[in-house]
N, C-alpha and C positions, 0 to 999 in steps of 0.2 A: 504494500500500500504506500505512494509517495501521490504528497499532497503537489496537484498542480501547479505549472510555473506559473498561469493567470493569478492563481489565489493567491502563491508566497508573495509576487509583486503587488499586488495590491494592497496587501497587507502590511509590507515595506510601506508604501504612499502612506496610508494610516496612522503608522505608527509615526511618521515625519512631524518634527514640531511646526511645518512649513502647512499643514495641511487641513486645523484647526483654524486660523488666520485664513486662509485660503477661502474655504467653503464659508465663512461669516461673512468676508467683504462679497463671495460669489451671491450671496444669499440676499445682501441687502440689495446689491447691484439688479438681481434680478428684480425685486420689489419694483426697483425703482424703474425699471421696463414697463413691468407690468401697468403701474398706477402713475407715473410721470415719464409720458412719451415723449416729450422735450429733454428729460434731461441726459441725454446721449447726445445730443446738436454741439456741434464744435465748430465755431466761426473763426474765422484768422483776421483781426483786423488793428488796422497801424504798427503793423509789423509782429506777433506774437498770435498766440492762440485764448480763447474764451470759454466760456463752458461750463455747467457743473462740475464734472468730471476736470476739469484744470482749477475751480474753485477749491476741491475736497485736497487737490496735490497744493495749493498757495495754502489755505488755512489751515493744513494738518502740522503742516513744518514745526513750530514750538512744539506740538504734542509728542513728533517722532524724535525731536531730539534731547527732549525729557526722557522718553523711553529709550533711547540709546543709553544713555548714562545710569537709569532705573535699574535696568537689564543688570547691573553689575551689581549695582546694591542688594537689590532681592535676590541673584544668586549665591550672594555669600549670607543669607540667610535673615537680612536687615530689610529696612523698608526707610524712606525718606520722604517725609512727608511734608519738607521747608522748599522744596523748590519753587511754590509756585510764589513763596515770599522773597528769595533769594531775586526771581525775576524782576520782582517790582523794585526791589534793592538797586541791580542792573538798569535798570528803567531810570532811575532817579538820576545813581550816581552819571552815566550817559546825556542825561538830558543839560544836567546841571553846567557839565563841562560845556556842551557848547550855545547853552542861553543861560546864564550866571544869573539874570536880573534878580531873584530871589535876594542874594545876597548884596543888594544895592548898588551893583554894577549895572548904569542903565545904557545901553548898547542900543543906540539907534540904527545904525549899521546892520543890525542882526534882523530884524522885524522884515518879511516877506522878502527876505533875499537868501537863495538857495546856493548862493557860494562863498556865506561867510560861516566862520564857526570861531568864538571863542577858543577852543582849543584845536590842535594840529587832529586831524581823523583817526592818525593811526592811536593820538592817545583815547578819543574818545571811544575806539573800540579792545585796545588792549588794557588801560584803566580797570573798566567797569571786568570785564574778564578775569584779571587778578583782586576783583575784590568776591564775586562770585566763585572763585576757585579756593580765597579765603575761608569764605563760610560754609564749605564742603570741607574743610579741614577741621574747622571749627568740630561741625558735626562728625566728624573720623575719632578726632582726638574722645570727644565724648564714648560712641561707639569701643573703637578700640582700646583705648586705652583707660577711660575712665569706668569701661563696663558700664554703662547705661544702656538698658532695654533701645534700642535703634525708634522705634515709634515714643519714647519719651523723650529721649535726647533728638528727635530733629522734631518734635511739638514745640520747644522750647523755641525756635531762630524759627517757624511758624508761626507761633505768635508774634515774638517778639518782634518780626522784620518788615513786615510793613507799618510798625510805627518805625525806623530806622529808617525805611522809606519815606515816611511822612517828614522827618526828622531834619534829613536831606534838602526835600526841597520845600522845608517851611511849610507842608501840608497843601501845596499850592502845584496845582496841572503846568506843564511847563511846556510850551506850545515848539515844535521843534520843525526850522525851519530849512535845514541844513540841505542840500541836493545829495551829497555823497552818502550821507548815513540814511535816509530816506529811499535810496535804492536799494539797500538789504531787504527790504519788507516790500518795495513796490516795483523792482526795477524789473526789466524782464531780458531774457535770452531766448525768446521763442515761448518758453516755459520759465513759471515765475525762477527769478533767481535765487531765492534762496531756498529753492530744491539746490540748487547748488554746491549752496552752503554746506545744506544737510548730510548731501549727498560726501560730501566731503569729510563730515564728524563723522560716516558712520565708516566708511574705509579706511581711519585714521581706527579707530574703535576696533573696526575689524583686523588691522595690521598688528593692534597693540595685543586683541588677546590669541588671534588664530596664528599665529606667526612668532609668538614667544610664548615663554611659558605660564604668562600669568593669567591667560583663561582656564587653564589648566587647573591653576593653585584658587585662582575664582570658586571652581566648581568644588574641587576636593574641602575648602573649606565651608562651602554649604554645606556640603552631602554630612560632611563628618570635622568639624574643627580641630577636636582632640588628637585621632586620627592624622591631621593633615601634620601636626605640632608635634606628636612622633616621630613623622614622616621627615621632618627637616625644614617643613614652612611655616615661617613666621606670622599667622594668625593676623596679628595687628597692623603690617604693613602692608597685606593684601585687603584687608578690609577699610585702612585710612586710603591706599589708591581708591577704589571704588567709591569713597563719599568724594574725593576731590574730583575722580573724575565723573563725577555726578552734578556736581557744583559747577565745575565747568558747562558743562551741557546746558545749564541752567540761564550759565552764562550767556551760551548761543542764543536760545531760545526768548531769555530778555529782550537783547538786540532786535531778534528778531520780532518780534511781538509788539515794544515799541516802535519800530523802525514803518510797521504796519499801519499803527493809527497816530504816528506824530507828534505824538506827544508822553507826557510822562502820565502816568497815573495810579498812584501808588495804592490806593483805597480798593481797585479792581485789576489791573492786570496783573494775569498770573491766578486770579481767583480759581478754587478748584483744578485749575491742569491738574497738579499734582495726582488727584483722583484719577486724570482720562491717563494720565501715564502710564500711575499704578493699573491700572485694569487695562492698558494697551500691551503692560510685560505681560500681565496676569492670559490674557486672548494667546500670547505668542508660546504659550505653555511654559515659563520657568515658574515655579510653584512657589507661590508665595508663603512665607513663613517657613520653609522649610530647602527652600534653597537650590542649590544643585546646578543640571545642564542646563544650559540658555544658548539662547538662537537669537543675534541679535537683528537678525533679517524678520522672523517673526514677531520681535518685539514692535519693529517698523510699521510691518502689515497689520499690526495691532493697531497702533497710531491712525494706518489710513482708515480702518474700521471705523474706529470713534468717530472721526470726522467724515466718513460717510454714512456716522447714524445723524450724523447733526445736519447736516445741512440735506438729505432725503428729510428728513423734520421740518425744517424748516420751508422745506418745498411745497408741501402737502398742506402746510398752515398750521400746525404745531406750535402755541408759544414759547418761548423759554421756559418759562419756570414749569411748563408740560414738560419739556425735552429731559428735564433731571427724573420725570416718572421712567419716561423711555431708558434712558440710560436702565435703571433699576430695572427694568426686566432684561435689558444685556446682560447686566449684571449676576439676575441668576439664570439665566438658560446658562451662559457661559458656565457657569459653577455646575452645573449639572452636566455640560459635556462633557468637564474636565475630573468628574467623580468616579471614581473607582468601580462601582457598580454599574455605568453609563458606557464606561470604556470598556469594562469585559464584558458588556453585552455586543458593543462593536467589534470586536474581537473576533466574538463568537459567531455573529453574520457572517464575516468577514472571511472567517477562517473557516465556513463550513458552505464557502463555494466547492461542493464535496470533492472532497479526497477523491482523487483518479485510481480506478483501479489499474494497474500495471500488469500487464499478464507476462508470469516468467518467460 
């Protein structure tokens, strides 16, 4: 008795952390056939392309690049739940550099002109970067070293950072006029630019863990810490990279998200990502709370998920504060895909495309 070559490969595809991500974006995408036959229409005009489907790729970017950086946290068995504050942080401290007026610098020069900037570009985007890759250390050192629970040590730069934001810029929107920093969020290359960007964090992301050993040490220290700390790796310095390199992404993600709407806004941007992140890894199967393999490609397709449940919502006329019910049944069908009893019934389908019988 040998089980057919159709059924072992298909059960290979199943078993792919590619393939959960896969069939949810296929699943809304069909919906969205079904009940909104416009939003497949792709126009090309003033040089780039338009679209729903180019909408879900321009507004997913902050989410997928929160989840690029997620992706490490949750698999060394933590959870971060200050990114979408740390952005607002980034928000500020970016805005501030290049229209200061808060601080009594009144810059007539700056007001509706797109080629001035109080400060040089490259500071306004490396700045704000090493101050969000700060407070991904912040929250490491807690983690790692100070042993705090990961969901109470980064509660704490959750609260406390968008009043740090607020802090910044005097609790005041900071209207951002700048041409160069304003193309990360709006510019285009045919396809918005900062898929570019993104595209960029996740090959950098992907070089650092698939290419050296520390996706490797990522993983063994989900699975098993103790274990890993026998084994020769240092526990604390794989878990302080993954909140920095968390923080960083956060970093992007700010950039990107103010760079969107132009201004600073400490009070709301960044609001809940943190949530569509966590549940963009949680979609791409690394297991939350308990750590282990991750697929940072799935974490991605997680990302476009979210944000092709959002704006299918918003298509169909959906308000916002409806769109948080939606989510919550994402939330648990997903939980029930990814349940032990859900998946060895998939299994079990799966694997009982019958047994071929083989005649000696």
């Amino acid at each position: 008795m040998k089980r057919s070559k159709s059924s072992f490969e298909w059960r290979k595809v199943t078993e792919s952390k590619l393939f959960f991500p896969l069939v949810a974006l296929a699943l809304i995408l069909l919906f969205d056939l079904i009940f909104i036959p416009t939003f497949f229409h792709i126009t090309f005009q003033q040089g780039h392309l338009y679209g729903s489907l180019i909408d879900i790729l321009r507004n997913s970017m902050p989410v997928v690049a929160l989840a690029i950086g997620m992706t490490l946290v949750i698999a060394t068995g933590g959870v971060d739940l200050s990114v979408g504050a740390i952005m607002a942080i980034v928000s500020s401290v970016a805005a501030l550099l290049m229209n200061p007026f808060v601080l009594g610098t009144q810059l007539q020069a700056i007001k509706n002109n797109p080629t001035y900037s109080y400060s040089p570009f490259w500071v306004v985007i490396l700045l704000p970067l090493i101050v969000a890759t700060i407070c991904g250390l912040w929250n490491g050192l807690l983690v790692a070293h100070g042993k705090i629970q990961p969901m109470v040590a980064t509660l704490i730069l959750m609260i406390s950072g968008r009043g740090i934001a607020q802090l910044i810029t005097n609790s005041q929107k900071i209207q951002i006029f700048y041409g160069p920093f304003r193309y990360i969020g709006n510019g285009w290359i045919l396809l918005p630019f900062s898929l570019f960007i993104v595209v960029f964090l996740y090959v950098l992301a992907w070089l650092l863990t698939r290419r050296t050993a520390i996706g490797l040490f990522i993983e063994s220290v989900g699975i098993n810490s103790r274990s890993s700390l026998f084994s020769g790796i240092d526990e604390k310095k794989i878990k302080l990279f993954a909140y920095v390199f968390c923080g960083f992404c956060a970093g992007i993600a700010g950039l990107i998200a103010t760079s969107n709407i132009s201004t600073s806004d400490a009070t709301s941007l960044g609001l809940n990502t943190e949530l569509d992140a966590i549940l963009a890894v949680v979609i791409g199967g690394t297991l939350l709370g308990a750590g282990g393999r991750f697929s940072l490609l799935a974490s991605a397709i997680g990302g476009l998920v979210m944000q092709a449940v959002t704006t299918s919502m918003y298509a169909i006329g959906v308000s916002a504060n409806s769109l948080l019910a939606v989510k919550g049944v994402v939330v648990i069908l997903i939980i029930l895909l990814y349940a032990q009893q859900v998946q060895g019934l998939i299994r079990k389908i799966t694997g009982r495309t019958k047994l071929k019988e083989t005649k000696p």
